[in-house]
KEPAPA-789411 format. One record per residue (C-alpha): x negated, y negated, z. Coordinates in Angstrom, 2 decimals, decimal comma. Last residue first. Layout:
REM KEPAPA-789411
c1;c2;c3
X;Y;Z
...
***
This chain:
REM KEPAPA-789411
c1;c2;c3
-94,36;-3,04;4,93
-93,84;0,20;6,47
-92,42;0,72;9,77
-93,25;2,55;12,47
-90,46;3,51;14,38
-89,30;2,19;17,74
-91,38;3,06;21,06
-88,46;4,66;23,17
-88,06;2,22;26,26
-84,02;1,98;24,96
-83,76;5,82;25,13
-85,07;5,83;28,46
-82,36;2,69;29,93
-79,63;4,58;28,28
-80,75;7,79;30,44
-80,68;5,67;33,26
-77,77;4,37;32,66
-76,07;8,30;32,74
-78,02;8,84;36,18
-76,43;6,36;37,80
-72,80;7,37;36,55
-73,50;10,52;37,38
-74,78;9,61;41,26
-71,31;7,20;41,55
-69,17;10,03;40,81
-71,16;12,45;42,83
-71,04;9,36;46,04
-67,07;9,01;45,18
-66,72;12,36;45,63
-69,09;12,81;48,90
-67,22;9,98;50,21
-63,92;11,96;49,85
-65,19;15,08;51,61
-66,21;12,54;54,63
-62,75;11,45;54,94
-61,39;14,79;54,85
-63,92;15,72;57,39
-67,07;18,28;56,95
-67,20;21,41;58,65
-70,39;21,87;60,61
-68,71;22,14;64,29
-65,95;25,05;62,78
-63,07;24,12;60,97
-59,53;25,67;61,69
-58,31;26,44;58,74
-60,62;29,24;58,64
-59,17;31,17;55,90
-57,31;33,77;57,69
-55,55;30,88;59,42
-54,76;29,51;56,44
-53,67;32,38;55,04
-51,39;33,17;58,27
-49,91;29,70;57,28
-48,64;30,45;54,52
-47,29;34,12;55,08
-44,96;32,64;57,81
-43,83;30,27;55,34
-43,52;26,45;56,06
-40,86;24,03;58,22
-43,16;23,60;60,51
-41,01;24,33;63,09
-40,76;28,01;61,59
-44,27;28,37;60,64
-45,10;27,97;64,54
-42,70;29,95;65,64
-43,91;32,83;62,92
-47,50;32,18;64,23
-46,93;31,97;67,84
-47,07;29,07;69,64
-49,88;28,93;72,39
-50,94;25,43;71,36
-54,88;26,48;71,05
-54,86;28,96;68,07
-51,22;28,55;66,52
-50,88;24,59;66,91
-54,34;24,34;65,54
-53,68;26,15;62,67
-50,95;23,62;61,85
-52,95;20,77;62,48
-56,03;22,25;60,19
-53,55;22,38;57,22
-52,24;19,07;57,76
-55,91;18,09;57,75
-56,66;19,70;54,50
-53,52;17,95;52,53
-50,98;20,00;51,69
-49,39;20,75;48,60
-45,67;22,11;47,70
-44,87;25,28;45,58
-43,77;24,94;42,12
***
């Protein structure tokens, strides 16, 4: 199984191939990664553009989905409780 890195990491290392002047199999090499690794990220835009989000604001979208569901879910127990009840014979 092949190792994970986080986003930024990923950006860092493109970085040091597009503005640090290293070339990409240098670069690989003192990043201890493969060659073919990090030309994918570079392929993939690792390097984010001005409306790229941040890690940290990734994360806050998460937590604000998580949050939304859970919103929405009492809400939904809030409706069925406002349900007129059954009539009821006596």
């Amino acid at each position: 199984m092949g190792r994970k890195f986080n986003e930024e990491y990923k950006q860092e290392a493109v970085k040091l191939v597009k503005e640090g002047g290293l070339s990409l199999c240098q670069a690989a090499r003192d990043l201890g990664i493969a060659p073919s690794t990090l030309c994918k990220w570079v392929k993939d835009g690792g390097d984010p553009g001005p409306n790229s989000l941040t890690v940290s604001e990734k994360e806050e979208i998460k937590a604000l989905r998580k949050e939304n569901a859970t919103l929405r879910m009492e809400r939904d127990i809030l409706k069925i409780d406002e349900l007129p009840q059954s009539v009821s014979f006596a």
